[in-house]
N, C-alpha and C positions, 0 to 999 in steps of 0.2 A: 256282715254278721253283727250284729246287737252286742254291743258292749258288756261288762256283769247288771244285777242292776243295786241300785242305788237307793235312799231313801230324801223326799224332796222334802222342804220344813214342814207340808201338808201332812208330812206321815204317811205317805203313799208310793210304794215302791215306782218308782218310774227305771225306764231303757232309755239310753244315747242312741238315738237313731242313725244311721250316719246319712247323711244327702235328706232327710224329712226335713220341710220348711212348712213352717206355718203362716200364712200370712193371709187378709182381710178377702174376702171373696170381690171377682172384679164379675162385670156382665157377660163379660169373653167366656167364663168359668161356667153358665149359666146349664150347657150341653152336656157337657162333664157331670156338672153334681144331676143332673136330671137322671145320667145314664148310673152314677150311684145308688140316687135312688131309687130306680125302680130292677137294679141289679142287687140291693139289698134287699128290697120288699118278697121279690119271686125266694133268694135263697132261707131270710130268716121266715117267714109266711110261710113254707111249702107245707102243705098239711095243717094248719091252723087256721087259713083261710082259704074260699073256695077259688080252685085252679082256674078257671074263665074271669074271675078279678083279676087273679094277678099278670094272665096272658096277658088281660088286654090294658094293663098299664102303658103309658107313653111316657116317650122319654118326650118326644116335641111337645105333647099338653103338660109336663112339670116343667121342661126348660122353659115357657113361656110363662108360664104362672110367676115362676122364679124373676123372668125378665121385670116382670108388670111391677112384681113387689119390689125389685130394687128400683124403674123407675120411678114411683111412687117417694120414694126416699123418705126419709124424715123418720121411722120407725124407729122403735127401740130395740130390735131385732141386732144381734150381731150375727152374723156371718160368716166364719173362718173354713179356710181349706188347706188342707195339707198337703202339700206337691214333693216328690221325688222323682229326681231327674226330669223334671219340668212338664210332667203328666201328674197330674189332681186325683190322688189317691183317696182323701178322705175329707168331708164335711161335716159341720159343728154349722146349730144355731140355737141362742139361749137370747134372753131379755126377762123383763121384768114377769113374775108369775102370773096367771090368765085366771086361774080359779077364785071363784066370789069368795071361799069360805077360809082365803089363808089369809093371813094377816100381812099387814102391808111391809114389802121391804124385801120378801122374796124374789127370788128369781127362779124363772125355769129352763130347762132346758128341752129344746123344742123337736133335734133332729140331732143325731148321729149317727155317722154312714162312713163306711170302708167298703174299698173294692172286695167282691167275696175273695180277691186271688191276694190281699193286702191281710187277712184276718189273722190275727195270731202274730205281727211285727210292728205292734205298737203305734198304730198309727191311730186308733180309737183311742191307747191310752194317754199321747201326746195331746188329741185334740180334745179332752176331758181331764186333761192337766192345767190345761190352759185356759178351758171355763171356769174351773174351779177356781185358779189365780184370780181371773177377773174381776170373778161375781166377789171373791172375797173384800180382791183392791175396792172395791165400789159398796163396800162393806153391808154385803146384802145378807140377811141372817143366816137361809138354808137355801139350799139347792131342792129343787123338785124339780120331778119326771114321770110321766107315762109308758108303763110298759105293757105289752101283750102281755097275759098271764100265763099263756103257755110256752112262752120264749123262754124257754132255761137258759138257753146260751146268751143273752141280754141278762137276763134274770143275774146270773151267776157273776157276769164281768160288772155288772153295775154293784153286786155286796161288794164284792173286793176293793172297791176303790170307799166304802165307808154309807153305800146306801141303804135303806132299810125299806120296806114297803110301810104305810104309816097308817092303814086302816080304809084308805078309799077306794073303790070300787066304782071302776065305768062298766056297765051292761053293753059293750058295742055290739054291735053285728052286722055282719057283710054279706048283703044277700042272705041266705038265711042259717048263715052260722053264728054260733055267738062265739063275740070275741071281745072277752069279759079285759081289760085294761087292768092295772094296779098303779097305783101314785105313790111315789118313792121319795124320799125324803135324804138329805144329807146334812148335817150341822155344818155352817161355815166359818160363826162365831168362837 
């Protein structure tokens, strides 16, 4: 059981997790987060995106993507995965911002993923504690993110930790539903 919770110098209520480790993603881990991601995509997705997308996600064509990009090495991309009891519960990845129209010194973040059976014990807010640390120790202004616009439940957990949507607007669409995006913003300075 989760400790009370606390407030971290960010101003951000955080949990003691007891047995969550966080530590640098390895290639071994590569199955794991594949099997996150596309066991987060079907649950936050269901009804926002068309159902025959998200059947036919793969964990083996993300795990190998995953593989490619970390042989590739040298990226600015970090990596983290949060393990309890030596099973990979949740993934984080953030690096330097991708959009032309923000100003240089950003960072984003690119991926956050919990097991749907992990939601709700801290393991999204441990591994979005820990980027937030980062990006700040690395003294990069603000934090931005891309969200579904109809994910409340992203939507919601991402105000709470200080994000705000900032006025942008991605037009996505998948197959032919539209699945309009928002860019979220966080002060780090």
């Amino acid at each position: 059981m989760p400790e009370p919770e606390r407030m971290t110098p960010l101003g951000i209520r955080a949990l003691r997790i007891p047995a969550l480790r966080i530590r640098a993603l390895r290639e071994a881990d590569c199955e794991a987060v594949a099997t996150l991601r596309v066991l987060g995509w079907r649950s936050a997705y269901a009804g926002l995106m068309p159902q025959p997308f998200l059947d036919a996600l793969s964990v083996e064509e993300s795990a190998a993507q995953l593989r490619e990009r970390l042989a590739r090495g040298g990226a600015a991309t970090v990596d983290l995965v949060a393990e309890r009891a030596g099973r990979v519960v949740g993934w984080i990845a953030f690096g330097p911002a991708r959009d032309d129209d923000l100003p240089p010194g950003e960072a984003e973040l690119y991926a956050l993923y919990a097991h749907p059976e992990q939601y709700s014990t801290g393991v999204g807010r441990a591994l979005l504690l820990e980027c937030v640390a980062r990006c700040t120790a690395d003294s990069h202004a603000a934090l931005r993110l891309w969200v579904v616009e109809g994910n409340a439940r992203a939507r919601r957990f991402y105000e709470r930790f200080g994000f705000a949507a900032d006025g942008a607007l991605d037009p996505q669409t998948v197959g032919d539903m539209a699945v309009p995006e928002l860019r979220y913003r966080r002060d780090l300075a």
